[in-house]
C-alpha positions as CSV (number, residue, x, y, z in Angstrom):
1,X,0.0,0.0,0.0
2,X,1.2,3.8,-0.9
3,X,2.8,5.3,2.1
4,X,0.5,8.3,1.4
5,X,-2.6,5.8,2.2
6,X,-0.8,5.2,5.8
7,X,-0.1,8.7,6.9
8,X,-3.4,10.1,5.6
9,X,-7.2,9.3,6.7
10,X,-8.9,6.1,6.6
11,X,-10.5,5.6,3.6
12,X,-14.5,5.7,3.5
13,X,-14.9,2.5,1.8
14,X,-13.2,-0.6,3.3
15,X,-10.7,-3.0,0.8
16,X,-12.5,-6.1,1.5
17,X,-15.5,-4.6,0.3
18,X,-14.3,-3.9,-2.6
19,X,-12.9,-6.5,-3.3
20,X,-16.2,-8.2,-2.4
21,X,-17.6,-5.9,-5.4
22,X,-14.9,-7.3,-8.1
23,X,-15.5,-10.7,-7.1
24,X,-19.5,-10.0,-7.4
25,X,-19.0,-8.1,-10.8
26,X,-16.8,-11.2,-12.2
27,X,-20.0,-13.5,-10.8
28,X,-21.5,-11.3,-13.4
29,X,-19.6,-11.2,-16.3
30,X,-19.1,-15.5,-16.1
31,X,-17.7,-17.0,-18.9
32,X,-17.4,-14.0,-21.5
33,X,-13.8,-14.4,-22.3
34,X,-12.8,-11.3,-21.3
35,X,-9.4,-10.7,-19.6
36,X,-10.4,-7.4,-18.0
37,X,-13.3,-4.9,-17.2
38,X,-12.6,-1.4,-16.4
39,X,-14.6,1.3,-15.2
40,X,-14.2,4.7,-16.3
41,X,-17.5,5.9,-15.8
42,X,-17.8,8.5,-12.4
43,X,-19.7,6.3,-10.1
44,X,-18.2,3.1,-11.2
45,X,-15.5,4.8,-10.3
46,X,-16.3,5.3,-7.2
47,X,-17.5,2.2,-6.5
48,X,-14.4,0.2,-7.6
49,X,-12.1,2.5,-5.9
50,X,-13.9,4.8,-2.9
51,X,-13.1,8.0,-4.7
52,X,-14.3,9.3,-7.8
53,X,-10.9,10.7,-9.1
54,X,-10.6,11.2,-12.6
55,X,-9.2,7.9,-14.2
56,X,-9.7,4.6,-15.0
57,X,-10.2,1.6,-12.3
58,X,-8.5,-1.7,-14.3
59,X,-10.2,-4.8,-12.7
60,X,-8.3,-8.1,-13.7
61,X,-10.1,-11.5,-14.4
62,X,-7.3,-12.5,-11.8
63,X,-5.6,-10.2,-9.2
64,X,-6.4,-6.9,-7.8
65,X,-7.7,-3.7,-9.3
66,X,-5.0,-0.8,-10.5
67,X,-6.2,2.9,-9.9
68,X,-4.8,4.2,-13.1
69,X,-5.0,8.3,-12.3
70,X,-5.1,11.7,-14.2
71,X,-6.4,13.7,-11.4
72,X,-6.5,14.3,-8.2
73,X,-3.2,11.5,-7.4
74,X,-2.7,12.7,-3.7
75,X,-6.5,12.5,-2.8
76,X,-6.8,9.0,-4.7
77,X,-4.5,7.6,-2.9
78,X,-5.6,9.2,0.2
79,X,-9.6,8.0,-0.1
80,X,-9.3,4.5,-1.9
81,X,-8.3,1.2,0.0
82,X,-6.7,0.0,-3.4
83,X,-3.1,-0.8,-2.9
84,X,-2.1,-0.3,-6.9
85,X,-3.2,3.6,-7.6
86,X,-0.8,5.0,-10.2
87,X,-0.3,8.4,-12.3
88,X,-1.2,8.6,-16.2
89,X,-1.6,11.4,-18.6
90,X,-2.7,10.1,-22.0
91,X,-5.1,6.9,-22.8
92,X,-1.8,5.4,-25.1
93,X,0.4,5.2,-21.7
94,X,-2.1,3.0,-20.3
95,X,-1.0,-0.7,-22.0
96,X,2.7,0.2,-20.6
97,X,1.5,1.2,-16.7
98,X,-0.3,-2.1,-16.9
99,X,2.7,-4.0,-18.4
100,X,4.5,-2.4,-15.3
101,X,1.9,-4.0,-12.7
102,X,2.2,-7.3,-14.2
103,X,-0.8,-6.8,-16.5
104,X,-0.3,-7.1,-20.0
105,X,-3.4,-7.0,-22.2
106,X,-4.1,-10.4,-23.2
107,X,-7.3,-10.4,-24.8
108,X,-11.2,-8.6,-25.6
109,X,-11.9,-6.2,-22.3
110,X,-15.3,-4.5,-21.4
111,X,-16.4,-1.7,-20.0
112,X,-20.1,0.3,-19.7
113,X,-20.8,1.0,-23.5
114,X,-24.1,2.2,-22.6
115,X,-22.9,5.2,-21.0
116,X,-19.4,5.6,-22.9
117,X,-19.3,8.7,-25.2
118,X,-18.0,6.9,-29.0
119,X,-15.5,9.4,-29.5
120,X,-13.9,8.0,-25.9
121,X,-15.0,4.7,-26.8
122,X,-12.8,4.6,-30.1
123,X,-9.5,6.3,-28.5
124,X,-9.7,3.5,-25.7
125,X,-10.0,0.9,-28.1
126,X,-6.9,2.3,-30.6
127,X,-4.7,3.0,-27.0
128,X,-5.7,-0.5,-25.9
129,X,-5.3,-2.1,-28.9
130,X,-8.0,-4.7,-28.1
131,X,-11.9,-5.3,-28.8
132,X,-13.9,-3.6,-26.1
133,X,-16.9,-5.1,-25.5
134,X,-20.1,-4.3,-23.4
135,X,-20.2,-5.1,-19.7
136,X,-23.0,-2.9,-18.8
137,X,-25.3,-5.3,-17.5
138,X,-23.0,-7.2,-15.4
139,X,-22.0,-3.7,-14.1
140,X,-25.3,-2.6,-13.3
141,X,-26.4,-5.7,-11.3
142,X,-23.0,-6.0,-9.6
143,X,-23.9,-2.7,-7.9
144,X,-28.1,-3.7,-7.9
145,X,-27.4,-5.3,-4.5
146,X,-26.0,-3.6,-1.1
147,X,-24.1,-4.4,0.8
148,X,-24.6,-4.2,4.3
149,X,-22.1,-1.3,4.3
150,X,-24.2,0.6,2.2
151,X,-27.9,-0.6,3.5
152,X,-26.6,1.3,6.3
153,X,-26.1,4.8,4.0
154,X,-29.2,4.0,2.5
155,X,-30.9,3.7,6.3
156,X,-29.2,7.2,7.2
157,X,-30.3,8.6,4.2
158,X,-34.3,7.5,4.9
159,X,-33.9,8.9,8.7
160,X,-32.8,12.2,7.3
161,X,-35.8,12.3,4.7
162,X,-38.2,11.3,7.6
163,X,-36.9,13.8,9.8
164,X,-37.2,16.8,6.7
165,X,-40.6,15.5,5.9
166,X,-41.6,15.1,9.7
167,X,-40.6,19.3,10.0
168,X,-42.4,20.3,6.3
169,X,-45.9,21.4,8.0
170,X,-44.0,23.3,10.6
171,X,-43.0,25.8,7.6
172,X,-45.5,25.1,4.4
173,X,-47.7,28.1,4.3
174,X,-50.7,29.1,1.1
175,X,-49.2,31.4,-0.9
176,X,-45.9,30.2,-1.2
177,X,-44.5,30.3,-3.8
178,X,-43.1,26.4,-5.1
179,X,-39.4,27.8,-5.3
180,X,-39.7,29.1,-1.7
181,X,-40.7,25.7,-0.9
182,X,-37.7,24.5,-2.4
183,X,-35.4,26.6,-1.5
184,X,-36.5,25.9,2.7
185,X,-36.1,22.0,1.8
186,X,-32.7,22.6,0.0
187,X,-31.3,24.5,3.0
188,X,-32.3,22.4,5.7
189,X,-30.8,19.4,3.4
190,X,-27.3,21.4,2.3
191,X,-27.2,22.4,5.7
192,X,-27.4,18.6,6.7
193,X,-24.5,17.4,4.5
194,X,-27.1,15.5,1.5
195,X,-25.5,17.1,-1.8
196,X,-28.5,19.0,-3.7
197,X,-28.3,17.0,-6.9
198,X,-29.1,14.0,-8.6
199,X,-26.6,12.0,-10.1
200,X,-28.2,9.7,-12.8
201,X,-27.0,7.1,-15.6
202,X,-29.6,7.2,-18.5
203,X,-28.6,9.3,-21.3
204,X,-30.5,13.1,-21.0
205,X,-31.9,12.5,-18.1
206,X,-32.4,15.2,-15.6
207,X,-34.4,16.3,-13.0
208,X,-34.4,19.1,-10.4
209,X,-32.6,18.4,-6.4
210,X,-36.3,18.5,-5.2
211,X,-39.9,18.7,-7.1
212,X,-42.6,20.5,-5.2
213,X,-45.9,20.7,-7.6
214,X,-48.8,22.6,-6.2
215,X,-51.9,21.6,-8.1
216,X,-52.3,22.3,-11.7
217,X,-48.5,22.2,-12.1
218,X,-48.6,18.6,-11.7
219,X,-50.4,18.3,-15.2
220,X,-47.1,20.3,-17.1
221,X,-45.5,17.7,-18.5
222,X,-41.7,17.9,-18.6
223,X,-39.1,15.9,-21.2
224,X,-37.8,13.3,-18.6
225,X,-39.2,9.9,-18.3
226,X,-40.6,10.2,-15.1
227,X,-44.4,10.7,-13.6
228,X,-43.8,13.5,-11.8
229,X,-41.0,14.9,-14.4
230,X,-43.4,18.1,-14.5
231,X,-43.8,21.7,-13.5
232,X,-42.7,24.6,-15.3
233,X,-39.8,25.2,-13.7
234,X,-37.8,28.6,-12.9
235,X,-38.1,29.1,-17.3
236,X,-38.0,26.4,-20.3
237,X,-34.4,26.4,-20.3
238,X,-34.5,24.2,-16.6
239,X,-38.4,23.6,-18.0
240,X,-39.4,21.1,-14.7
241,X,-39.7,21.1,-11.0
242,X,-40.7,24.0,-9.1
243,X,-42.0,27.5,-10.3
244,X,-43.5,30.7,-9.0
245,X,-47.2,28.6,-8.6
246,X,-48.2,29.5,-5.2
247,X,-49.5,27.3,-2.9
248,X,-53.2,27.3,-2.8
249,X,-56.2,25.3,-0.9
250,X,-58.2,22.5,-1.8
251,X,-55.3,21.6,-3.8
252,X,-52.5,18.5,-4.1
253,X,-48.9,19.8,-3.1
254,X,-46.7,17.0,-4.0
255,X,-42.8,17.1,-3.0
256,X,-40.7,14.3,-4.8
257,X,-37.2,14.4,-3.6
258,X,-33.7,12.4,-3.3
259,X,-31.8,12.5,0.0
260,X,-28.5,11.4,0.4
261,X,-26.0,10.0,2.7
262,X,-22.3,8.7,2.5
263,X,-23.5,9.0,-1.4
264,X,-26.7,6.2,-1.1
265,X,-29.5,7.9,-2.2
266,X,-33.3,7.4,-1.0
267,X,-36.5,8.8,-2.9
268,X,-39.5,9.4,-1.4
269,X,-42.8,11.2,-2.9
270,X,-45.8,12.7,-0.2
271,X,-48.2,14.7,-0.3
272,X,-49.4,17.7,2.2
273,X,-52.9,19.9,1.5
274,X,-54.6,22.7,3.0
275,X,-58.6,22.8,3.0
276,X,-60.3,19.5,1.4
277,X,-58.7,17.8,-1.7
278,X,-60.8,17.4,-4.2
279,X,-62.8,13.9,-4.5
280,X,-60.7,12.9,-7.3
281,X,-57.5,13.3,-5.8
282,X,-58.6,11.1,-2.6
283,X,-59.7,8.6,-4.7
284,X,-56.4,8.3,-7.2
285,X,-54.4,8.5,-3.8
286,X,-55.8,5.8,-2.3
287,X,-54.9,3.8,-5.2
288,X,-51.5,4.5,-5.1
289,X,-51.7,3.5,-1.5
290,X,-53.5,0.0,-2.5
291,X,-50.7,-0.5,-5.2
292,X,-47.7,0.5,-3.4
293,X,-48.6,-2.1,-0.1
294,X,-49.4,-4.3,-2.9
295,X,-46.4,-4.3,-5.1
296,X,-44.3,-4.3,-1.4
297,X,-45.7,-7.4,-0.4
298,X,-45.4,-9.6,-4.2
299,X,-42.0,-8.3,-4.5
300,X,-41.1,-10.0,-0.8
301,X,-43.3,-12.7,-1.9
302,X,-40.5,-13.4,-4.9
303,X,-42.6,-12.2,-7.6
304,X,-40.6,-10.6,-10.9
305,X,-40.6,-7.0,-11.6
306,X,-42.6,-7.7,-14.3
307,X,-45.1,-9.3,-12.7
308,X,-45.3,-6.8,-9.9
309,X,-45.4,-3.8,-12.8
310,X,-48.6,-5.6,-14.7
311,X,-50.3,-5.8,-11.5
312,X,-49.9,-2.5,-10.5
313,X,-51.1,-1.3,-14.9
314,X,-54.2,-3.8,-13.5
315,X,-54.9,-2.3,-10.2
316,X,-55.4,1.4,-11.9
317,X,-56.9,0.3,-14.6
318,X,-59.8,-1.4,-11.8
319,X,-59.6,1.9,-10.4
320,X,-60.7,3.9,-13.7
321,X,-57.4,5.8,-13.7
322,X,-55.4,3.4,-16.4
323,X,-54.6,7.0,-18.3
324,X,-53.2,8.8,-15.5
325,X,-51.2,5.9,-14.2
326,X,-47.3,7.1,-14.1
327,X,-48.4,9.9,-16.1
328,X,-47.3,7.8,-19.2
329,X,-44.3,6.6,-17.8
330,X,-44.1,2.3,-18.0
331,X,-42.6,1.6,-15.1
332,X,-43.4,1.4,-11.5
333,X,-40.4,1.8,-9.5
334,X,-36.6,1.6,-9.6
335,X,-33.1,0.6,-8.2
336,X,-31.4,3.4,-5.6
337,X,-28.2,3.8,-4.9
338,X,-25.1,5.7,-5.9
339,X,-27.6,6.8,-8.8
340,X,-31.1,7.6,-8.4
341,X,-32.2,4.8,-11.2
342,X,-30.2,1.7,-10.9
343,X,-31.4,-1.7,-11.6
344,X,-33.5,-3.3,-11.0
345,X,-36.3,-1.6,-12.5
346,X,-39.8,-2.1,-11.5
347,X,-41.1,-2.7,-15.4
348,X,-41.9,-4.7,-18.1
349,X,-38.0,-7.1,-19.4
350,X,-37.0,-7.5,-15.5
351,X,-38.0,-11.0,-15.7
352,X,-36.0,-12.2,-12.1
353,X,-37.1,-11.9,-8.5
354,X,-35.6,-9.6,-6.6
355,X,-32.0,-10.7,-5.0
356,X,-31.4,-10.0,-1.1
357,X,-30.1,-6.7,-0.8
358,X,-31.5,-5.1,-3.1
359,X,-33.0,-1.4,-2.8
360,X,-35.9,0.3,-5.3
361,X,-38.1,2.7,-4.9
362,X,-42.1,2.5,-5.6
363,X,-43.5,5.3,-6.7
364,X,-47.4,4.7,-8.2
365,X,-48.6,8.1,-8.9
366,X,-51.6,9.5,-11.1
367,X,-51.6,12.5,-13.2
368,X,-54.8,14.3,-13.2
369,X,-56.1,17.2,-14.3
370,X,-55.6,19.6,-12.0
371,X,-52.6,18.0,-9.8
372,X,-50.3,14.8,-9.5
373,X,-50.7,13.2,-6.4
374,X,-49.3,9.5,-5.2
375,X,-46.9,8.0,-2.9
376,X,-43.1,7.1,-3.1
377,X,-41.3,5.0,-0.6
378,X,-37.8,3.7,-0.9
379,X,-37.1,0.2,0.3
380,X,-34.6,-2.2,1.4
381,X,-35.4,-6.2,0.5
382,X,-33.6,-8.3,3.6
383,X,-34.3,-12.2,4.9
384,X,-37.7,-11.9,2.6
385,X,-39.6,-8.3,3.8
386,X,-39.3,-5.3,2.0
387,X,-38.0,-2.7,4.7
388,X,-39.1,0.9,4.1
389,X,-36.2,3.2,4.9
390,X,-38.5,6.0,6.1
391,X,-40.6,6.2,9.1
392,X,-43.6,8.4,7.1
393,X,-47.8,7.9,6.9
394,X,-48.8,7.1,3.1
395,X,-51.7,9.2,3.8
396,X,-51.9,13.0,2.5
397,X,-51.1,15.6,5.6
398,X,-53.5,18.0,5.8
399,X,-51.8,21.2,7.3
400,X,-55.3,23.1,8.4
């Protein structure tokens, strides 16, 4: 191990787990005949070497992981556990490091093609001089289950997000505006160390730190595929999430956000009122109550994500709100983590039972005219229960 590893703090993320995490990603990969994966995308990054310094993480089908560097060198070597982390400038200098560590390339590699830019994609594969080939999937459902390690970020992150939504009556007021909303929840957050920002893998998608909708901004339908991707936003450049609508009675206020801790992500959706919703609203809610305990329970149960998802299409559709359901979104829920949509997804093609360990959020929500309203709760799926990470009623709060 570097010296500088020694004299410096202890890294965040311990070396046996991840070296837990290569061994789980090679699990993954099986017999692809592929002499190494590397990650090079930020969070895998991060995940394969504690830090997400600007570089490459080099994961051998035998042996350790090398830290290949460009920036920051001191701080890599001061956050990750990894005992190989060494310099490099250009992508050609990369088959002679690895040469140097005892790791000539012998063979096809992989990587995360789904989320590698081509013109990165096709200077990596000239420097390599070797086929690169996609290891997405076994990359996404390496990191689809937690660790115990990071169950227990996840659980810090829900018992921030219940205290924050625990405090939101004690400051919601009619007539504020949905930014002033935001900006409260944003300070109390920032102010508790959970970064203001989502950090997400699908191409184009993005979504504001925090979503507060009060009534008819719920049916403005925003670009990102998402039920509650809405609002009009500040102005159509940032086009979603919350505007100068002020909050009004008799009327859904529905605040979507992500909370984070240690870098684990939880989402969780509710929604607070003042005076009497609306008939319509109580009805679709109660629906997404029905679905959410019901989808909670087959999941448990062992049922597919597929499954789960047409049940939940059913339930609305029993409920006369089949066009409202997701507001056209096809999915029900999905993986949190280091991202706010990892595997697995809640939706039609996940056609395997949830593993132990894993953590999605449920989120069945109806878009009606007039106001989105629904429930999102995140959950943890250990020794055959789904575990909801927050301590929260389902229920709207009424704040009058």
């Amino acid at each position: 191990m570097h010296a500088d590893n020694a004299q410096e703090t202890t890294p965040a993320v311990p070396r046996d787990e991840i070296l837990g995490r290569v061994a789980r990603l090679w699990t993954h990969v099986g017999p692809r005949p592929l002499a190494a994966v590397f990650a090079v995308e930020r969070v895998e990054i991060l995940y394969f070497a504690g830090t997400p310094q600007d570089g490459l993480v080099w994961i051998p089908r035998e042996g350790e992981p090398v830290f290949l560097v460009r920036r920051d060198l001191a701080r890599a070597r001061r956050e990750s556990p990894l005992a190989r982390i060494v310099p490099f400038a250009r992508a050609r200098d990369i088959p002679e490091i690895l040469a140097r560590e005892g790791l000539p390339i012998a063979g096809p590699v992989g990587t995360s093609l789904d989320v590698l830019p081509v013109s990165l994609y096709r200077s990596l594969e000239r420097a390599l001089g070797t086929p690169i080939e996609d290891a997405s999937s076994a990359m996404r459902a390496t990191r689809a289950v937690k660790s115990p390690r990071e169950r227990e970020s996840i659980r810090a992150a829900g018992a921030l997000a219940t205290e924050l939504f625990t405090r939101l009556p004690g400051f919601l007021r009619p007539g504020m505006r949905e930014i002033d909303v935001a900006a409260e929840i944003d300070a109390f957050l920032v102010r508790a160390g959970s970064v203001s920002y989502y950090r997400t893998r699908t191409f184009n998608l993005e979504f504001a730190g925090l979503c507060c909708l009060a009534g008819e901004s719920g049916a403005v339908r925003g670009p990102s595929d998402s039920p509650n991707a809405a609002g009009s936003g500040p102005n159509p450049a940032f086009g979603q999430g919350a505007g100068m609508r002020r909050l009004a009675p008799c009327e859904p206020i529905l605040i979507d956000l992500g909370v984070n801790r240690g870098g684990y992500y939880v989402d969780t959706t509710r929604v607070f009122h003042f005076g009497a919703l609306p008939a319509q609203f109580v009805d679709a809610h109660r629906a997404s109550e029905d679905i959410i305990e019901a989808a909670a329970g087959e999941l448990a149960a062992g049922k597919t994500p597929e499954a789960v998802y047409a049940g939940a299409v059913e339930r609305a559709a029993k409920a006369g709100l089949a066009g409202a359901f997701m507001g056209g979104s096809r999915f029900l829920g999905h993986g949190v983590g280091l991202q706010i949509d990892e595997w697995p997804v809640i939706a039609e093609g996940f056609d395997e039972p949830l593993p132990d360990g894993a953590v999605v959020a449920l989120e069945p929500k109806f878009a009606l005219p007039g106001g989105i309203v629904g429930v999102e709760t995140t959950y943890v799926l250990e020794d055959g229960a789904m575990r909801s990470t927050v301590d929260l009623p389902a229920a709207p709060v009424r704040l009058d």
